[in-house]
Each structure stands twice: as structure tokens, then as C-alpha cells.
N, C-alpha and C positions, 0 to 999 in steps of 0.2 A: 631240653635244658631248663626251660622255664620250668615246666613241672619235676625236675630234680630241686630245684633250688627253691620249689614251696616247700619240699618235704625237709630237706635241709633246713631250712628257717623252723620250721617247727619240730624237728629236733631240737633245736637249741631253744625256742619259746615255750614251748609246754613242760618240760620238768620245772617241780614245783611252782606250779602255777598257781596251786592253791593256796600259797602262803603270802601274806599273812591270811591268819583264818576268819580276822574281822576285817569289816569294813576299813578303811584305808582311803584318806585325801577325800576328792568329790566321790566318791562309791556311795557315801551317804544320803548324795542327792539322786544319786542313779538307778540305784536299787530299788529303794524303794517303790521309785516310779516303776522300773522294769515288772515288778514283783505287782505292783496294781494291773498291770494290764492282762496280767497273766490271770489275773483274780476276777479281772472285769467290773473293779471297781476304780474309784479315784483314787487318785494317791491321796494316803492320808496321811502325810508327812508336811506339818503346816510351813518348814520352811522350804518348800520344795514344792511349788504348784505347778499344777500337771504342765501348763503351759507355760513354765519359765523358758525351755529351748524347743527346738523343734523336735520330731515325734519320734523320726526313723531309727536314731540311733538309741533310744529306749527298746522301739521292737524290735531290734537283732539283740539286743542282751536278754530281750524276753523269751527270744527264739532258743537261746542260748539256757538258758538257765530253763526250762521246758525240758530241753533234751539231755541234758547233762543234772538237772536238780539243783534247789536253790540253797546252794554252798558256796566257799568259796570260789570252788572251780569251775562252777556253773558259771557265775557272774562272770568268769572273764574267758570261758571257753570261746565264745563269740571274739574274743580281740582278739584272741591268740591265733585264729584260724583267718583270720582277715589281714593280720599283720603279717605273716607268711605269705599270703596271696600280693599284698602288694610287694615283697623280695622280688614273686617275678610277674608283676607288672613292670616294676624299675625297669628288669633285665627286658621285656620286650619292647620296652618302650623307648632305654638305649640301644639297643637292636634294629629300631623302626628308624630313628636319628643318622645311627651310625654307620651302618652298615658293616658291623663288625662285632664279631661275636665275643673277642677277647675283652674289649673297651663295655661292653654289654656288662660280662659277668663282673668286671671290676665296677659298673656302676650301680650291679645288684651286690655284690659283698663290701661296697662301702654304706650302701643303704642299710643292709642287717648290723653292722657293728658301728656305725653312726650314735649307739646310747639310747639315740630318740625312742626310733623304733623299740626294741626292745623292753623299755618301759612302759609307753605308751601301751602296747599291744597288752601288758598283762597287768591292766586296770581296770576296771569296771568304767569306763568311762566312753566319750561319745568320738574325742579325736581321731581314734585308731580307724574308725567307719569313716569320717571324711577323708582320710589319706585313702583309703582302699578305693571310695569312688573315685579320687579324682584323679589317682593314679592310671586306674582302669578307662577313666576319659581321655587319660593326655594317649593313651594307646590306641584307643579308635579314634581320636584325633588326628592323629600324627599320619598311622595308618591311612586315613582319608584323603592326605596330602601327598605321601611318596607310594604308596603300592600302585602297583600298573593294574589297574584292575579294573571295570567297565566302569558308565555313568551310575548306574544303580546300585552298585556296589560301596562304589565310593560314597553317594548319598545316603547310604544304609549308614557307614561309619559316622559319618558326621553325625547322623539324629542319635545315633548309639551314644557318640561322647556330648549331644546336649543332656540324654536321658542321665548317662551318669555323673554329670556335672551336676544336674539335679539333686538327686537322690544325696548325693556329696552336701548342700545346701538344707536337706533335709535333716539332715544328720547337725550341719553346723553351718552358718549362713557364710563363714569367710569362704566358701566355694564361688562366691561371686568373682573372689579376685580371680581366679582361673578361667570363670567362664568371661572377663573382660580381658584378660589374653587372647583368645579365643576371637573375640568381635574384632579386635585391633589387629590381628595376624589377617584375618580372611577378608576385614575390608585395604590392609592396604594390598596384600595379591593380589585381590580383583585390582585395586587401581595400577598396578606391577601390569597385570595378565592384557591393558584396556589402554597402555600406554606405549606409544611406539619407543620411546628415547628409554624410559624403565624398561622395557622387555629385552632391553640386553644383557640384563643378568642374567649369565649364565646359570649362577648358583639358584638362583630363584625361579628361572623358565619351569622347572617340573609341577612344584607345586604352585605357582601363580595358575599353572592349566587346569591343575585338579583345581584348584576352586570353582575356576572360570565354568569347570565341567559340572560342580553340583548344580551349580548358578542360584542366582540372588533368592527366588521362590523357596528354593531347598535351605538355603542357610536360614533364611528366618524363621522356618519351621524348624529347621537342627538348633539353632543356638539360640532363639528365643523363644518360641511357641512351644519344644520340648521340654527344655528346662522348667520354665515354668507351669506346666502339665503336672510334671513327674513331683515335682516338689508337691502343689498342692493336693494332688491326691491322695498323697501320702498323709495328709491330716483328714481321711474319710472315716478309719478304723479309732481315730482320738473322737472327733466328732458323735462316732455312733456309743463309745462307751460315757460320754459326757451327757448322751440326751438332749445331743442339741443339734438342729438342719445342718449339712454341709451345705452351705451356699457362699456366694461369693463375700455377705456382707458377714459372715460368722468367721469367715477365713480371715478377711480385712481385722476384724473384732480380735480376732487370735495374736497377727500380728504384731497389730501396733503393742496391744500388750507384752508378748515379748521383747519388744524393741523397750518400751518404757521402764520393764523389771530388769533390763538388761546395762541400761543406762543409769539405773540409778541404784541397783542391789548393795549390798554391804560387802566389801574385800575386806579379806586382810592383810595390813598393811607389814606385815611382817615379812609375807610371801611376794607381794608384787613386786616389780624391779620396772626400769626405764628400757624401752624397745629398745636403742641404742647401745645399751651394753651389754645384750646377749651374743653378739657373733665373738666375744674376745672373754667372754663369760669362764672362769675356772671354780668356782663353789658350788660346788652339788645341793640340789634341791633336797634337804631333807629328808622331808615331809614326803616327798616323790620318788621313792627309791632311791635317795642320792643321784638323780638326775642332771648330769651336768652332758655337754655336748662333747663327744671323742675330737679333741683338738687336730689331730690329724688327719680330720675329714671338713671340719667348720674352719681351721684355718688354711689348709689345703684350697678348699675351697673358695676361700674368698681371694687365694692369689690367681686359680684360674678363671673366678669371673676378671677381675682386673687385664690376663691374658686376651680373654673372650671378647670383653669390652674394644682392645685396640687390635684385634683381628676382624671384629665386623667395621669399627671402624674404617680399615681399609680394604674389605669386600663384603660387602652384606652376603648372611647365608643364614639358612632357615637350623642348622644347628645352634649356633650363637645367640639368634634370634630367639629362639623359646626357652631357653636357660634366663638368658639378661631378662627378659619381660616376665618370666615367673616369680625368677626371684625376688625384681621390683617390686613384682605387684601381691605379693605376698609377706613381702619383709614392710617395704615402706606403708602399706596399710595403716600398721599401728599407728604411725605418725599422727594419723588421721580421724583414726576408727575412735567415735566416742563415747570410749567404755571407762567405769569408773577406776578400773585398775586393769594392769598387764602384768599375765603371768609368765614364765619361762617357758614353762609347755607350749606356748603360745608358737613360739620356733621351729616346730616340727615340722610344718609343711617347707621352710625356706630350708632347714639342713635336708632332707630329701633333694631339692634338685639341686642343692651342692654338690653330691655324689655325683649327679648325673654331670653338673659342671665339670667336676675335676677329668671324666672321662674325653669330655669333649674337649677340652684342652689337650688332650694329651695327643688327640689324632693328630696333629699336626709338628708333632713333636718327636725328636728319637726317640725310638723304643726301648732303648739301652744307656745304661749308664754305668761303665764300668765292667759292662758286660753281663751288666742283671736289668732286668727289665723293667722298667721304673713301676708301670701297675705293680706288677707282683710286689715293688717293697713297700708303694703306698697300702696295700691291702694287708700285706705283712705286721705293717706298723700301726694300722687302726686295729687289726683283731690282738695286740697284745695290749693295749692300751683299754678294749676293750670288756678281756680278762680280767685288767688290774682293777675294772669297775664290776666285776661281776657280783663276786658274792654280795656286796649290798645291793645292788640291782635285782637281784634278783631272792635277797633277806633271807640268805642263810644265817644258822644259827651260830653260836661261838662253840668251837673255836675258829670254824671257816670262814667266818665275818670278815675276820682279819687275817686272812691266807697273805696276803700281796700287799697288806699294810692298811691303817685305819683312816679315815679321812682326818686331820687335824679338827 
């Protein structure tokens, strides 16, 4: 099914991918880079220095634009093929949650007609890579905690989902908020797995053991001595094309610099908005394929976290638990994060585990309403919603622009 529902995703992401046939939004700073590394030279695009973000997700558009050639569809062949991949990461990783395959595939076809994805995926940009890893991390994550499967095994998954939390960080540093989900799950199980009065949850006895099985040695090498492995080594191939040592004080040197260009570069102040009013967000981002969030997955969503919220309330469980702590730790960030300006794009990771929220909600809930199956009509109801967003989504030309009506 997983591998059904990547090819499915990419049926619908790859027609006309190549449009527009110029550059478009941040492509401008991406490309170019992409296109240096392929050259083996610097980018020589002065506002766009090599080291304004992290490297990886430059080298998969490079990898991208290599095999497919440096056009439009080069440039985003790389997202489009990554944005697919994560459709069925979602699915195995509400699979891994759930224990349910029907709750699964509604939490991978609310993640494909979610808007995010879909736009996201077919940009030259760096987002679409950090959702793939850190998708593909919550799955050897999860998997580390509920598969019945030896000690070695399950410590395989964990160092797997530090590597990909990495790589995820590599791409774009907000991977941190994931991999501090991550420390805060698996140190309070261990104190769950180590306490006599705690070990009576039942809900929690499974996976407080799988932790307790990789034990404290193995986590610190999974979720912090990996991660940060994987990430830095991925600035070896920038390093060697800069001509300058990969060592620890040129990494630190790299750093900070990006944190400082990062902290103080020019927005515009036309596009950023306030973090707080993206989840109730209805004006389409222009400039962004007319990107706005499909309402009946972002507000859906936020009445099942509100659900989710007063069901762990009154019994902790490791489903409720990594939706509430994702979304927190990836919505509330901005609050904090201090950057000169927030963009809307900025949302994508928190609508992703919306989808998976609304599934988890709903296991505990009739399956029927009226004698239709509530998934099927919330699935129903984002893919026509998501239509009515396509042709500019996806910049078809007139008269199809305005097939389903224009935006005001």
C-alpha cells in the first residue's frame, strides 16, 4: 500500500511540473547554488552565499537537476520525487501508531491534498527535503517503540531515525524541533519503564520496554551522537569544493555564520505574516502558487488536537503523545525562533501531523455517521477543496486558471 500511494502521489505531482519555466519565489537562491555545485565551483550569486543554509538540500536538487538537466523540471524533479515518498512515509508511520490500515491511508490522503505538500514538492526549494527526512525518522522511530522485534533491531531503528533526523537538519535546522520530541518521549519512558507507581500504564507498558531494551548507551548514540554525525558530515563535499579543511573549528566557522545571516538577512515584509495566524489562515500566498492550507484538514485538525488534548488528559498513550508534542514543538517554535521574519511556508511541517492528528482522533470515535464513514467524507472533502485549489497550484494557463473560480 505504501508503495501504491508513492506512485499515486506522483501522478498527481509530476504533471506539469515544469511550469513556470523561470525561476519562481526562493528558486532564485536555490538554483543557483544547486547549479555551483554541479559546476564545482562557488555560487556566484552575491545574494546567495554558499553558506547561507545548510548544504543537503542544495545536493539533492543538484542530484536532481544532474539527471533530469538544468530546466525547469530538473530543478524540482528532486521535490517531486521526495514529496511522494513522504505520502507514504505518513501512511506507514499512521500504520506504525495505529494499528490500522484504514485510519493509515486517510492519514496519507489528507497529507497529499493538505495544499502544503503539493506545493511545497514542486519548488526548487529546501522544505520538501526536510519533511521527507523527518517523516521517514518519525517511522523508524515509532517503529523502534511498538514492532515486537529483538534488542538489535530495535536499536537499528532508533540510530536510523537519529540519522534521519539529521540529514532532516541538514536540509533545514527546524529538525531540531523533532529530534527534541524525540529526547523528551524516550527520557520520560525510561522514567515510565524504571518506576514502579508509572508502570501501570497500560497504554505505555510496550513502548516504555522498548526503550528500556535499546537502553541509555544506545539512545545517546541514536538521538544524539547520530544526529549530529550525519548532519556534519554532510558539510564535507561543501568544505572540499570551498578549499577549505573539514575540521571541527571550520564547521563551528560555518555555523555561526549561518545563524548570523540567518538572523539578520532582509525579508519582505509584504510576504511574512505573524505565526499565530496561520492555522485559521484563508489568503493564498501569491507569490507561492496561491498557497493557502486546505481548511478541512488545518481546521479539522485542530478540533482533533483539542479531542487528543483531553483524551491523554485522561489516559496517557503514546498515540496522543507524539501528535500533541510534534505539533507543539513545531508550531510553537516560531514563537521563539529568532528570525527576522515568518513566512507561511513556514506551516508545513505542523499541517503534516494535523493529518495524522485527525486520524488519531477518529480511532476512538464511530466509524459512521449516518451510515457513511466519517474518514471517507473528511477525505472526500479535502480532495474537492483541493481541486478547487489546483489550477493555480499547480499555474495552469487561461482559461483553466479559472476552471472552479479565481481567487478575489
Amino acid at each position: 500500500m505504501a508503495s501504491l500511494l508513492a506512485l499515486a502521489a506522483l501522478a498527481i505531482l509530476l504533471p506539469g511540473l515544469g511550469r513556470p519555466k523561470a525561476m519562481f519565489f526562493d528558486e532564485g537562491y536555490f538554483v543557483p547554488e544547486a547549479r555551483a555545485l554541479l559546476q564545482g565551483v562557488p555560487n556566484p550569486e552575491p545574494h546567495a552565499p554558499p553558506l547561507a543554509k545548510p548544504p543537503l538540500g542544495k545536493l539533492i536538487l543538484a542530484i536532481g537537476m544532474k539527471a533530469a538537466g538544468d530546466n525547469s523540471f530538473g530543478w524540482r524533479i528532486a521535490g517531486g520525487i521526495c514529496g511522494a515518498l513522504t505520502v507514504s512515509a505518513v501512511y506507514l508511520w499512521a500504520l506504525l501508531l495505529l494499528q490500522d490500515t484504514s485510519l493509515a491511508f486517510l492519514a496519507a490522503g489528507l497529507a497529499l491534498f493538505n495544499n502544503f505538500l503539493f506545493v511545497m514538492s514542486r519548488i526548487a526549494t529546501v522544505d520538501v527535503f526536510l519533511m521527507f527526512f523527518l517523516m521517514w525518522s518519525l517511522v523508524a522511530f515509532t517503529a523502534a517503540l511498538v514492532l515486537e522485534v529483538g534488542p538489535n533491531t530495535r536499536r537499528f531503528f532508533m540510530c536510523l531515525a537519529g540519522v534521519l533526523v539529521g540529514l532532516g537538519g541538514a536540509c533545514k535546522w527546524n529538525a531540531i524541533d523533532t529530534l527534541s520530541v524525540y529526547l523528551l518521549l524516550t527520557s520520560a519512558l525510561l522514567l515510565v519503564s524504571r518506576s514502579r507507581r508509572l508502570s501501570t500504564l497500560p497504554s505505555l507498558l510496550n513502548s516504555s520496554s522498548s526503550v528500556a531494551q535499546v537502553g541509555i548507551p544506545f539512545l545517546v548514540l541514536a538521538l544524539i551522537v547520530a544526529p549530529v554525525a550525519a548532519y556534519s558530515l554532510v558539510f564535507w563535499p561543501l568544505c572540499r569544493l570551498m578549499h577549505i579543511p573539514f575540521s571541527l573549528h571550520e564547521l563551528a566557522a560555518i555555523n555561526i555564520f549561518m545563524w548570523h545571516f540567518n538572523r539578520t538577512t532582509v525579508t519582505n515584509p509584504f510576504l511574512i505574516s505573524k505565526w499565530y495566524t496561520w492555522p485559521l489562515n484563508l489568503n493564498p500566498q501569491r507569490s507561492l502558487s496561491y498557497l493557502v492550507g486546505n481548511p478541512f484538514v488545518a481546521w479539522t485538525g485542530l478540533l482533533a488536537l483539542a479531542l487528543c488534548l483531553r483524551r491523554f488528559w485522561k489516559s496517557i498513550s503514546l498515540p496522543e503523545a507524539m501528535v500533541l508534542l510534534l505539533f507543539a514543538a513545531n508550531f510553537l517554535q516560531w514563537a521563539v525562533t529568532p528570525q527576522s521574519g515568518l513566512y507561511y511556508y513556514y506551516y508545513y511541517p505542523s499541517v503534516m501531523i494535523l493529518g495524522v492528528t485527525i486520524a488519531v482522533a477518529l480511532r476512538s470515535l464511530p466509524p459512521r455517521v449516518l451510515g457513511m464513514r466519517i474518514s471517507l467524507l473528511l477525505l472526500m472533502a479535502s480532495a474537492v477543496f483541493f481541486v478547487r485549489c489546483y489550477p493555480q497550484m499547480a499555474h495552469l494557463g487561461p482559461p483553466w486558471d479559472c476552471l472552479f473560480g479565481c481567487w478575489p
